[in-house]
PyMOL Python script that loads the backbone (N, CA, C, O; Angstrom):
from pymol import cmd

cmd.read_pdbstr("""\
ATOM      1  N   UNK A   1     -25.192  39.705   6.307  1.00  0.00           N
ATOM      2  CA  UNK A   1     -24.864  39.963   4.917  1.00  0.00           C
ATOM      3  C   UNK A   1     -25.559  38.922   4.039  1.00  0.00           C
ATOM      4  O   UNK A   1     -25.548  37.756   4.431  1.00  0.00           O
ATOM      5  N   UNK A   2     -26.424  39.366   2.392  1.00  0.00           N
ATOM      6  CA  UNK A   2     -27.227  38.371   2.075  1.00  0.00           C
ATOM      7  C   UNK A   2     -25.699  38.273   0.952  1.00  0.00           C
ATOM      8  O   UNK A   2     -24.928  39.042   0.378  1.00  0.00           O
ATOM      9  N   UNK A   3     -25.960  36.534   1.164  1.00  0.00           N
ATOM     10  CA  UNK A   3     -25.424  35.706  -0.334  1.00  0.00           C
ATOM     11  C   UNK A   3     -25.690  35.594  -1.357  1.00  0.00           C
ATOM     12  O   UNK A   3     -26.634  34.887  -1.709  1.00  0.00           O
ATOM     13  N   UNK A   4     -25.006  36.201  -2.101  1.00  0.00           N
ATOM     14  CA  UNK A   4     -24.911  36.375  -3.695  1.00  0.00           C
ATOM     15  C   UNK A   4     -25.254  34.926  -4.372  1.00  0.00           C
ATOM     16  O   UNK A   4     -25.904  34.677  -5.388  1.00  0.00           O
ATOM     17  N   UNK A   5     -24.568  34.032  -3.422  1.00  0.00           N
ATOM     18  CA  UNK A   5     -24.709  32.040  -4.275  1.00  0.00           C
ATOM     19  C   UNK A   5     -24.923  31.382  -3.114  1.00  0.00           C
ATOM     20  O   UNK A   5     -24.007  30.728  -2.614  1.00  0.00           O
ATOM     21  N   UNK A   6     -26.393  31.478  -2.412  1.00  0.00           N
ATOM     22  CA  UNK A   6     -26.447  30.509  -1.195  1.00  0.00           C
ATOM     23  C   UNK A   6     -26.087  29.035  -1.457  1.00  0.00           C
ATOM     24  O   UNK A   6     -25.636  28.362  -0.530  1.00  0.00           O
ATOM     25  N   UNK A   7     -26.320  28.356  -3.032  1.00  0.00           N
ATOM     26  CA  UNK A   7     -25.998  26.855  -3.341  1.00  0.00           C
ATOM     27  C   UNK A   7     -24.692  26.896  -2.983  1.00  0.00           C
ATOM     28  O   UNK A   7     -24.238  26.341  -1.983  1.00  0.00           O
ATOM     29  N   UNK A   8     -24.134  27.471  -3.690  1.00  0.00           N
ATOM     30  CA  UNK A   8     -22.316  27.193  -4.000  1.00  0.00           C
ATOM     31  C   UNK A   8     -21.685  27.152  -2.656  1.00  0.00           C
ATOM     32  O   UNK A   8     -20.917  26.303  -2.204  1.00  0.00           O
ATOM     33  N   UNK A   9     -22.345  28.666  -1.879  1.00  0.00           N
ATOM     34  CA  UNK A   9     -21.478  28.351  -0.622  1.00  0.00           C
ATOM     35  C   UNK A   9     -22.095  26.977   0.277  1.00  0.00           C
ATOM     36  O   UNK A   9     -21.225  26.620   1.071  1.00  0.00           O
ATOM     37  N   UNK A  10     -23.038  26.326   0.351  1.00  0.00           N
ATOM     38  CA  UNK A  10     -23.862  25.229   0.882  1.00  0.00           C
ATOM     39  C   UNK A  10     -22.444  23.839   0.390  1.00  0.00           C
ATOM     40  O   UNK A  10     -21.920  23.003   1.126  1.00  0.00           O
ATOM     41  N   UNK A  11     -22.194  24.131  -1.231  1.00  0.00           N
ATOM     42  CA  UNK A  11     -21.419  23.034  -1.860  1.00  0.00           C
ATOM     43  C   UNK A  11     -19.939  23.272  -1.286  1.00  0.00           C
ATOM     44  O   UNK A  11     -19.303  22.347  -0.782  1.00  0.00           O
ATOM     45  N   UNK A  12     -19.448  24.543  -1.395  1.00  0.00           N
ATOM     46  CA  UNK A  12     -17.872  24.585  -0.770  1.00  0.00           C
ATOM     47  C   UNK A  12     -18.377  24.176   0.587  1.00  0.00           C
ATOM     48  O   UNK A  12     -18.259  22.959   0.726  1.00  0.00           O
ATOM     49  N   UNK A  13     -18.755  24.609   1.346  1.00  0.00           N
ATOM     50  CA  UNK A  13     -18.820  24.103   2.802  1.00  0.00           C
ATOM     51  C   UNK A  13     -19.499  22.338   2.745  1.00  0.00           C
ATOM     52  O   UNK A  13     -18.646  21.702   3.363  1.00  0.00           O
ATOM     53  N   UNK A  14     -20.125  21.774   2.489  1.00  0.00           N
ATOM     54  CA  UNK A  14     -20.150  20.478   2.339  1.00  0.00           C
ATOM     55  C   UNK A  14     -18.360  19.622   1.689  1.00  0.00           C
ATOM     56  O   UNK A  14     -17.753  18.628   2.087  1.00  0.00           O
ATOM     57  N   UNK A  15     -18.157  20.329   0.911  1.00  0.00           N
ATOM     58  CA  UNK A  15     -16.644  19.823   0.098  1.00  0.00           C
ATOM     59  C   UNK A  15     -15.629  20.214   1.132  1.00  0.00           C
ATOM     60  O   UNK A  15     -14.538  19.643   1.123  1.00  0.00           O
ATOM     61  N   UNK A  16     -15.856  21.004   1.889  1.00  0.00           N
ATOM     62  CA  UNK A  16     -14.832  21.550   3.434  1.00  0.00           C
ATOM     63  C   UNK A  16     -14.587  20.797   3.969  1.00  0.00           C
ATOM     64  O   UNK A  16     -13.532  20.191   3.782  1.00  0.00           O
ATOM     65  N   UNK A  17     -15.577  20.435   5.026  1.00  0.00           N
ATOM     66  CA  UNK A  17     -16.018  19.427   5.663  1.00  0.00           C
ATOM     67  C   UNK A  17     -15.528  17.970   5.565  1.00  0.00           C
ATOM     68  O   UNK A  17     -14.731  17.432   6.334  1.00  0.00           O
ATOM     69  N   UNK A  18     -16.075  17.468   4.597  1.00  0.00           N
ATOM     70  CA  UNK A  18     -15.712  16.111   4.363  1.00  0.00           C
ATOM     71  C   UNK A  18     -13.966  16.070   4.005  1.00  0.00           C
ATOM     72  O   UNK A  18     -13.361  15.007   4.147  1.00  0.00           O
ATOM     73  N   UNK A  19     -13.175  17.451   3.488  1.00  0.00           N
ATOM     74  CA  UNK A  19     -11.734  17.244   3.416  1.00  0.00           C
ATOM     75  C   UNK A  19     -11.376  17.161   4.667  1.00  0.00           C
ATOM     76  O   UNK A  19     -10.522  16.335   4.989  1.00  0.00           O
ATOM     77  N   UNK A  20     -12.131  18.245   5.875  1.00  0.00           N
ATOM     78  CA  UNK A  20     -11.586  18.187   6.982  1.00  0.00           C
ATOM     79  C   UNK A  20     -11.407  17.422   7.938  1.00  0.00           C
ATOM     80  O   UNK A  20     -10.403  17.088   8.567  1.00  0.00           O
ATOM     81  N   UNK A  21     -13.004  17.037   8.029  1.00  0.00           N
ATOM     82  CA  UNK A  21     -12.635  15.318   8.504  1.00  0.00           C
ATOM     83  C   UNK A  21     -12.068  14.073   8.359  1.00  0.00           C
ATOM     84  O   UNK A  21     -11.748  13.191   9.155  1.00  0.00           O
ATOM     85  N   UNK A  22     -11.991  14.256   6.624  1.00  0.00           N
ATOM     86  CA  UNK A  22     -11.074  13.294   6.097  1.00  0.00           C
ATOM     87  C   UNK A  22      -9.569  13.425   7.100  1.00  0.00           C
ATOM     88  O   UNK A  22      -9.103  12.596   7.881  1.00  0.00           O
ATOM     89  N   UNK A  23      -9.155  14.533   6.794  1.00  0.00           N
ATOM     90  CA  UNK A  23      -7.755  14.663   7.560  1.00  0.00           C
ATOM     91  C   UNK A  23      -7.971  14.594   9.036  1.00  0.00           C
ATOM     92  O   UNK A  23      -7.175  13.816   9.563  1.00  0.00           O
ATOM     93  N   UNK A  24      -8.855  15.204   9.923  1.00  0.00           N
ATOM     94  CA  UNK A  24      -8.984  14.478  11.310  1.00  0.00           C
ATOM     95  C   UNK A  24      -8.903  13.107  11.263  1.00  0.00           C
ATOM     96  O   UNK A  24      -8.038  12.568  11.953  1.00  0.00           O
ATOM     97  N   UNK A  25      -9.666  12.407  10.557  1.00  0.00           N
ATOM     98  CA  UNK A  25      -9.627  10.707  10.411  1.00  0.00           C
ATOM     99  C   UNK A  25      -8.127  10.643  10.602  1.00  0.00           C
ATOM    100  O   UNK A  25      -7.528  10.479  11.666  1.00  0.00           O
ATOM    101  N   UNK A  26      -7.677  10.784   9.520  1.00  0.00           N
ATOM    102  CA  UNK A  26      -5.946   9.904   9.243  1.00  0.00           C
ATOM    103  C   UNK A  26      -5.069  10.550  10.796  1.00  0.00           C
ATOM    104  O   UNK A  26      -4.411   9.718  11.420  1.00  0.00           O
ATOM    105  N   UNK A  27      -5.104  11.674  11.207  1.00  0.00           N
ATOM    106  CA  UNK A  27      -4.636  12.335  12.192  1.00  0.00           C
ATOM    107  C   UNK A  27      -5.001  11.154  13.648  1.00  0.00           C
ATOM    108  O   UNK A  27      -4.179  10.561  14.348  1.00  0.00           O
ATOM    109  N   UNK A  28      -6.238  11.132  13.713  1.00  0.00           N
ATOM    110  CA  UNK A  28      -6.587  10.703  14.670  1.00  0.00           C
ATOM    111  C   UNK A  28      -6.097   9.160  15.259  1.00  0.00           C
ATOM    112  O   UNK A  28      -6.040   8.732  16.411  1.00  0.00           O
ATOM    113  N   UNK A  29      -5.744   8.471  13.826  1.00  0.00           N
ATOM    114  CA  UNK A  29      -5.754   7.347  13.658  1.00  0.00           C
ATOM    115  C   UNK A  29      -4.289   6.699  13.753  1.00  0.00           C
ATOM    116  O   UNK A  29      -3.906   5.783  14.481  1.00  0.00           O
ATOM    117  N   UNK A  30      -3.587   7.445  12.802  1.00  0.00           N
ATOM    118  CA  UNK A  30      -2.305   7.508  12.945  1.00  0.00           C
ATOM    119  C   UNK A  30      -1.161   8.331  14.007  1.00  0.00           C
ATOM    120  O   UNK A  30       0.007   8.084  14.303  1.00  0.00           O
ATOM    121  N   UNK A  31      -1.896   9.165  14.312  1.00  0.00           N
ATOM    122  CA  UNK A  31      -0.918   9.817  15.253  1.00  0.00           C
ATOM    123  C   UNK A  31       0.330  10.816  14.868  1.00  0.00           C
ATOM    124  O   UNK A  31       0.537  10.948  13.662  1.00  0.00           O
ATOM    125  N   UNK A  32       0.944  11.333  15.527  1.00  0.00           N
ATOM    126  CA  UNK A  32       2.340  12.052  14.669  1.00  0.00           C
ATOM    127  C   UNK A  32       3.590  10.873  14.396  1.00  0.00           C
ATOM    128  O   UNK A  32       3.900   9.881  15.055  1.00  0.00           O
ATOM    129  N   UNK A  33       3.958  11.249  13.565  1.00  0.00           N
ATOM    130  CA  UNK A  33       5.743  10.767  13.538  1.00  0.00           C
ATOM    131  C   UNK A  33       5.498   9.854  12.806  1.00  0.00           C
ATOM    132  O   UNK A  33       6.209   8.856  12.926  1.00  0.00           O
ATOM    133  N   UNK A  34       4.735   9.850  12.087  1.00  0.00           N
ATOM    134  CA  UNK A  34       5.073   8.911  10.371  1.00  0.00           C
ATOM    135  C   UNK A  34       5.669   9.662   8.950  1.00  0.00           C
ATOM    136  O   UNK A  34       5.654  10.872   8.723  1.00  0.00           O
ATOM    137  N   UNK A  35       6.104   8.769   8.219  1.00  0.00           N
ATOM    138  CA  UNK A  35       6.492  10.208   7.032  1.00  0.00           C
ATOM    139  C   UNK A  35       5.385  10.218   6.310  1.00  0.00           C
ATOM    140  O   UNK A  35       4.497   9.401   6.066  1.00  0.00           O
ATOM    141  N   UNK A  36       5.756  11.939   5.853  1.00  0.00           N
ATOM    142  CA  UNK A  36       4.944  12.351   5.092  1.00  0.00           C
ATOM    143  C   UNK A  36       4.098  11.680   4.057  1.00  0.00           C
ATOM    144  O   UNK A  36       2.876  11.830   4.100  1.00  0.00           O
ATOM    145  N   UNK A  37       4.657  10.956   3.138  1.00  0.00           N
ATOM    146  CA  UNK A  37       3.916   9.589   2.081  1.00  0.00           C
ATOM    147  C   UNK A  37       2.798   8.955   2.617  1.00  0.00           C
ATOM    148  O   UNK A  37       1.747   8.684   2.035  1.00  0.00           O
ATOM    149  N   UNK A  38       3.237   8.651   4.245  1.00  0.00           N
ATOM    150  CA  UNK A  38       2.121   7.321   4.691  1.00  0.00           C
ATOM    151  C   UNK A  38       0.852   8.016   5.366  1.00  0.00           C
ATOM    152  O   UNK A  38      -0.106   7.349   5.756  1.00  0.00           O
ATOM    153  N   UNK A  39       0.911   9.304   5.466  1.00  0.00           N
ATOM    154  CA  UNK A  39      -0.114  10.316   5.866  1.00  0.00           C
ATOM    155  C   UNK A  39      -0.713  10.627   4.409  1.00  0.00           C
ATOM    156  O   UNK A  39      -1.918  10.872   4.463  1.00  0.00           O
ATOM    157  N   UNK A  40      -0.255  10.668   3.342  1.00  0.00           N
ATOM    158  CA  UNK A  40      -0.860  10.923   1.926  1.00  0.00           C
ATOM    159  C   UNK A  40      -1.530  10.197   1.399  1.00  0.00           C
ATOM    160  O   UNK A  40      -2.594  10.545   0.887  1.00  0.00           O
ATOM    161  N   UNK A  41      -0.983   8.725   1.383  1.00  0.00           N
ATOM    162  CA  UNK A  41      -1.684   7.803   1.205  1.00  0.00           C
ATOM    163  C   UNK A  41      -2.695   7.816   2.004  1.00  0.00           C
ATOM    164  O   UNK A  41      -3.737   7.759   1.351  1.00  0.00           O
ATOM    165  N   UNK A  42      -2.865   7.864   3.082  1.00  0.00           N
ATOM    166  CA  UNK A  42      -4.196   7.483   4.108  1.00  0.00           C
ATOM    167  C   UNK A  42      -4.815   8.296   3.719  1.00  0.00           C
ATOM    168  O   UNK A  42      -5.789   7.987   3.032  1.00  0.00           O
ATOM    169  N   UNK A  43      -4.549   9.599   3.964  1.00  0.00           N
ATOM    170  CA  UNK A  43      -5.273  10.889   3.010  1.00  0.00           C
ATOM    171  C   UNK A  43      -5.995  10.681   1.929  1.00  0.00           C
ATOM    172  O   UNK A  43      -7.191  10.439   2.091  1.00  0.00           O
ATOM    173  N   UNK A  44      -5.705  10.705   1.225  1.00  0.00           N
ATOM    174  CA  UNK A  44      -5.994  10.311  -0.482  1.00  0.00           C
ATOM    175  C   UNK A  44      -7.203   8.570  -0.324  1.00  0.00           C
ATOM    176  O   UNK A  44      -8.252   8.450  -0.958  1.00  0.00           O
ATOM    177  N   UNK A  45      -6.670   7.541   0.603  1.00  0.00           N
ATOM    178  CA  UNK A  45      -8.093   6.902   1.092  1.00  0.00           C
ATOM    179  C   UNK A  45      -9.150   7.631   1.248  1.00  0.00           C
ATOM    180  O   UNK A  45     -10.226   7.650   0.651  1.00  0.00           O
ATOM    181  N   UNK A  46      -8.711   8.260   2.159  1.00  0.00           N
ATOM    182  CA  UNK A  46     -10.327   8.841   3.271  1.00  0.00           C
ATOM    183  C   UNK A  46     -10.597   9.671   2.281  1.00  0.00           C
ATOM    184  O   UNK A  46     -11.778   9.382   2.091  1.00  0.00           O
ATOM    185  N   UNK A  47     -10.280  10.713   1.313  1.00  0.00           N
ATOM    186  CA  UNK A  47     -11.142  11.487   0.090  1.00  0.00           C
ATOM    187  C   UNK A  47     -11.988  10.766  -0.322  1.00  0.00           C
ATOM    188  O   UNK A  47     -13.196  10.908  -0.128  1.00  0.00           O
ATOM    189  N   UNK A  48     -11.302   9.649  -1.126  1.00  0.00           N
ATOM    190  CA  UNK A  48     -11.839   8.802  -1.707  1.00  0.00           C
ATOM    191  C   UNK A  48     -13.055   8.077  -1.239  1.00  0.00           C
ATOM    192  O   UNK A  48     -13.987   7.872  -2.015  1.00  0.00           O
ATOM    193  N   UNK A  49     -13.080   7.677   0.022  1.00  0.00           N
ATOM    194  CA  UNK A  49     -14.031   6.733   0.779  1.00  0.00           C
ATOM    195  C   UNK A  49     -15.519   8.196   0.745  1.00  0.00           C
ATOM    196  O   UNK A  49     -16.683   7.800   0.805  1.00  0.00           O
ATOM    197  N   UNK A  50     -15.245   9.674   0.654  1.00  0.00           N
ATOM    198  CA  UNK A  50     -15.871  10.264   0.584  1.00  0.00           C
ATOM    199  C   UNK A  50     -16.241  10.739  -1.111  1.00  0.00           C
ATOM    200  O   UNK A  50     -16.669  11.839  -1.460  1.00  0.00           O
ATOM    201  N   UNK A  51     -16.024   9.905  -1.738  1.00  0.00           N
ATOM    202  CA  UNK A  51     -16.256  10.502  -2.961  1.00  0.00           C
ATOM    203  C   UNK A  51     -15.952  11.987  -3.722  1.00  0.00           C
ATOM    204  O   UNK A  51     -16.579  12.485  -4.657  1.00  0.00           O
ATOM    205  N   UNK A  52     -14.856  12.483  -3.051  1.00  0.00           N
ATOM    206  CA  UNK A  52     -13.919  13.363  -3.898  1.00  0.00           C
ATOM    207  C   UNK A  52     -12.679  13.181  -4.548  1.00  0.00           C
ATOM    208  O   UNK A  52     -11.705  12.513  -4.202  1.00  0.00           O
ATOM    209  N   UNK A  53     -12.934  14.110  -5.869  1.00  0.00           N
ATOM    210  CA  UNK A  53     -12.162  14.129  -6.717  1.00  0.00           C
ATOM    211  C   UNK A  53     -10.910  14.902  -6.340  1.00  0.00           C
ATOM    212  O   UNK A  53     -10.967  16.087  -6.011  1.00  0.00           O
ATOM    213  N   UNK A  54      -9.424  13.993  -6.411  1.00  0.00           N
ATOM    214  CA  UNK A  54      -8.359  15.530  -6.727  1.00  0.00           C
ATOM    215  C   UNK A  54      -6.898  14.819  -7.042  1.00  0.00           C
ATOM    216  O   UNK A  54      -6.916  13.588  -7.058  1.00  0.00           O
ATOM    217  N   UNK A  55      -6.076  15.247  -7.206  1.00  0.00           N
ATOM    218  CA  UNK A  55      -4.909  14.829  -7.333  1.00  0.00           C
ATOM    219  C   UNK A  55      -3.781  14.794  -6.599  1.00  0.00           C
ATOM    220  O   UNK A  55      -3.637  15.626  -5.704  1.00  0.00           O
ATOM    221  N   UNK A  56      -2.851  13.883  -6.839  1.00  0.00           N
ATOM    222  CA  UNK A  56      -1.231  13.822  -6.005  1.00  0.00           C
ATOM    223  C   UNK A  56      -0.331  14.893  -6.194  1.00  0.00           C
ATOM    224  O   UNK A  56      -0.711  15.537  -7.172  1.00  0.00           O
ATOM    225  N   UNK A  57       0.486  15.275  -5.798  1.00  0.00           N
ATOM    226  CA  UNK A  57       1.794  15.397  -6.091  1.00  0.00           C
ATOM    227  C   UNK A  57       1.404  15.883  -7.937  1.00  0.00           C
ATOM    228  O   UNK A  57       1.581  15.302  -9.007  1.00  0.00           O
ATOM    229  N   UNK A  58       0.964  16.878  -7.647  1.00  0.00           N
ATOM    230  CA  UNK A  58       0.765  17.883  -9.539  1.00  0.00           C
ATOM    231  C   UNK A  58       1.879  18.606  -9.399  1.00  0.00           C
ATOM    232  O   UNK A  58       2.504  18.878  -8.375  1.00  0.00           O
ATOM    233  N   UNK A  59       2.089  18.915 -10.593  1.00  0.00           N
ATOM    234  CA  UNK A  59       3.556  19.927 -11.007  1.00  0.00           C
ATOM    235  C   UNK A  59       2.888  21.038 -11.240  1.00  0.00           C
ATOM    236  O   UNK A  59       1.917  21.101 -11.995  1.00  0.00           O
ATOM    237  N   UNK A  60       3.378  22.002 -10.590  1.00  0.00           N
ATOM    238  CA  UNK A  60       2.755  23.418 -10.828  1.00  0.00           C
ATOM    239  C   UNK A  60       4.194  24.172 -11.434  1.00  0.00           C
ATOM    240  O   UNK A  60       5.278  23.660 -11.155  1.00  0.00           O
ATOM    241  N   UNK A  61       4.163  24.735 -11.815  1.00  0.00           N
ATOM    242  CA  UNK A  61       5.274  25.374 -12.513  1.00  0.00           C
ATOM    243  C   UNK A  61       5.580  26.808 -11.475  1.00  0.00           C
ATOM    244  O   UNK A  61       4.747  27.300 -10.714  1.00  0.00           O
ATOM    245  N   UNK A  62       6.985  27.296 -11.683  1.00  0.00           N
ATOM    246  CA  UNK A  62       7.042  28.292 -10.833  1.00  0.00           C
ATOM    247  C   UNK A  62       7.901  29.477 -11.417  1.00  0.00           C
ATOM    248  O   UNK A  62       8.726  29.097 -12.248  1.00  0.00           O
ATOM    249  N   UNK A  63       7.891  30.357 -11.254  1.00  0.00           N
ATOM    250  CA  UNK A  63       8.597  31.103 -12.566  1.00  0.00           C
ATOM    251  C   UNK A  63       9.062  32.734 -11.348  1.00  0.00           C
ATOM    252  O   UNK A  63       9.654  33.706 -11.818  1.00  0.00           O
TER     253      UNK A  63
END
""", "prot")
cmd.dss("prot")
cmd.show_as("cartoon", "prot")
cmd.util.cbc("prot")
cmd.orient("prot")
């Protein structure tokens, strides 16, 4: 099947990636059975150490 946006999908799959490994990292590192917070925090490192942008704990509204 030809791609309509070969860049974009090149950019979501590069932006994949680096979330996914980000979270293998903290997984790998930490192990299970910590709380949730201290997996977020590490999380929210390893984005960072990759130079992505995003946010905590946003309020989404629910209706």
């Amino acid at each position: 099947m030809d791609k309509i946006f070969p860049e974009i999908d090149s950019i979501i799959e590069t932006i994949a990636t680096k979330i996914i490994d980000s979270a293998f990292q903290v997984h790998s590192n930490l192990g299970p059975g910590l709380l949730e917070s201290v997996y977020e925090k590490c999380f929210s490192l390893e984005l960072k150490a990759h130079h992505l942008k995003f946010s905590n704990q946003i309020e989404l509204p629910i209706s």
